[in-house]
N, C-alpha and C positions, 0 to 999 in steps of 0.2 A: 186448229190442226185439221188437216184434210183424213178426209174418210178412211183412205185408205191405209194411213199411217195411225190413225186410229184403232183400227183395227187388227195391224200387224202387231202394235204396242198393247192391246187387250188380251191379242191369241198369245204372244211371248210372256206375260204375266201370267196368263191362267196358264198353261205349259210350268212355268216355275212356282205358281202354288200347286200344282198336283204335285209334282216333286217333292217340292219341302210335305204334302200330306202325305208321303211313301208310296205313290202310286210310280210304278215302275216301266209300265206297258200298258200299252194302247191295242188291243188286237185291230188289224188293219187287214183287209183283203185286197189281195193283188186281181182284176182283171186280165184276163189273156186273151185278145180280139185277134180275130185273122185280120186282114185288109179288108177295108169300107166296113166290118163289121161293128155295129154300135148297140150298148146296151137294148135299147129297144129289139132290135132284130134277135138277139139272144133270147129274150123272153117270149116271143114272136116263135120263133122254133122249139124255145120248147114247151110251149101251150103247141104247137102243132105235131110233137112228139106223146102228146097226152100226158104230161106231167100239168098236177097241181096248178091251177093259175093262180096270180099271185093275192087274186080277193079273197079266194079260197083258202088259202094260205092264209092269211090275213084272219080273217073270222075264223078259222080253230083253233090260231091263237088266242084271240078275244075270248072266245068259247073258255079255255082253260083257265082266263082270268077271273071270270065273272064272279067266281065263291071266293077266292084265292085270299087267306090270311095267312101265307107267309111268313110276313112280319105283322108288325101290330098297325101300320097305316092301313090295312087293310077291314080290321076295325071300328075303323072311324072314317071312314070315305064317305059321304054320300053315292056319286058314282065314278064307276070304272074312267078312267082317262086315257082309253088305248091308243086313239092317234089316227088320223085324217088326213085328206087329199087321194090323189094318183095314184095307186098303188103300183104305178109302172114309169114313176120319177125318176129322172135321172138327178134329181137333188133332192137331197132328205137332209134336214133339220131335227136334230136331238136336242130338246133341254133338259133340263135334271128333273122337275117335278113339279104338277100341277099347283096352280092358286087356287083361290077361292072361287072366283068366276068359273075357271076350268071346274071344279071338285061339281060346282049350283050345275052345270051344263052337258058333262060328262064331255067336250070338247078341248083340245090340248091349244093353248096360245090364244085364248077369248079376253084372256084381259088384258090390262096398259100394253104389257111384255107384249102382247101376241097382236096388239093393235100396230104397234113400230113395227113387229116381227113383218106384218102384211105390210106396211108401208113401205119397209125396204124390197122387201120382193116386188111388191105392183110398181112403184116408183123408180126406185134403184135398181132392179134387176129386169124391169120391163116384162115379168109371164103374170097371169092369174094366181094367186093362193092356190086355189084350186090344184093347178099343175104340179105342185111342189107335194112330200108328204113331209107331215110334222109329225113327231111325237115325242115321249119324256125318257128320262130314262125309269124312273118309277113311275106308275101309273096311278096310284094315287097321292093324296094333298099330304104332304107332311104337318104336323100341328102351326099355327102362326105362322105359314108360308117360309120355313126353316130349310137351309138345304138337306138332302137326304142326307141320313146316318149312311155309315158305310157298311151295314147290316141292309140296309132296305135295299140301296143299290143294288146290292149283291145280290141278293133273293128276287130282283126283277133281272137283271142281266140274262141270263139266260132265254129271258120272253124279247129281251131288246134284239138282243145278235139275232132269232129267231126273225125278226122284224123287219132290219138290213135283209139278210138274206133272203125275204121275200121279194120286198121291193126292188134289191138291187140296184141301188140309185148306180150312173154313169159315171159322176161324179167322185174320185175315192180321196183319202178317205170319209167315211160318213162321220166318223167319231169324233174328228175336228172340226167339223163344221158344229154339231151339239157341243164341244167346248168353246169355242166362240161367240155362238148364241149365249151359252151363259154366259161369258165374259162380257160379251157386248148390252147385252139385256138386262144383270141382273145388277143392283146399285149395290154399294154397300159393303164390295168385296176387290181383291185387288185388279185392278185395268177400270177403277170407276171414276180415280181422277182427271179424267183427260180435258 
């Protein structure tokens, strides 16, 4: 089966298991560019209107995470998994929540997952890692690499969407591309027999 239908067949199963789990809505941002204007030049003006830039942004989020027990993943982390690259992407990558690798590294997508994750971007999408920003939707390791309860989610979402909207990827929406990634990346769950 070709990649692409692969993956249209991963994204439509993970879409209809959120369903069957009661998940209702996807918040999604709509973009409004004049002509020629492109994400970058957006954040371009407004680092040159003196708002926030987006590192900055970025690390007072991290800042707010670093004690953060929320939930109870927060008690058992080794470290924070807040999430890396560009912070002025026009592609952001969401997965649900760090592994073990990630939890030893405090870096989001370092193991098997996050080793394919680079191979499709350097390979298949032809930019650097680098270029792209990853991050989870919870920030730390759930126990036996389990997906997030729908209590941990919760209690990071608000640090997530904060996240997006730093970055601002070009790309919309973001939220589908991290359901994807998990569909495409994670075994074991439905889009895994292909």
């Amino acid at each position: 089966m070709a990649l692409d239908s692969r993956i249209a067949k991963a994204f439509r199963e993970r879409i209809l298991y959120l369903l069957e789990s009661g998940v209702r809505e996807i918040p999604i941002r709509t973009v409004v560019r004049g002509p020629g204007e492109t994400a970058r030049s957006k954040a371009v003006s407004a680092d040159s209107e003196g708002a926030f830039s987006e590192e900055r942004l970025l690390e007072e989020i991290r800042k707010e995470l670093e004690g953060c027990n929320r939930c109870p993943l927060g008690r058992t982390r080794r470290n924070l998994v807040f999430g890396e690259g560009n912070p002025r992407a026009d592609i952001l990558f969401i997965g649900e929540g760090p592994g073990s690798e990630e939890d030893a590294t405090g870096r989001p997508f370092v193991g098997p997952a996050g080793q394919l994750l680079t191979r499709i971007i350097e390979g298949g999408m032809g930019v650097p890692r680098s270029s792209v920003y990853i991050c989870n939707i919870v920030k730390c390791r759930p126990p036996n690499n389990r997906p997030p309860l729908d209590e941990e989610a919760a209690s990071c979402l608000p640090f997530l969407q904060r996240q997006i909207e730093a970055v601002r990827p070009g790309l919309e929406p973001p939220a589908f591309y991290g359901l994807l990634v998990g569909a495409v990346l994670r075994p074991g769950e439905p889009g895994r027999d292909m």
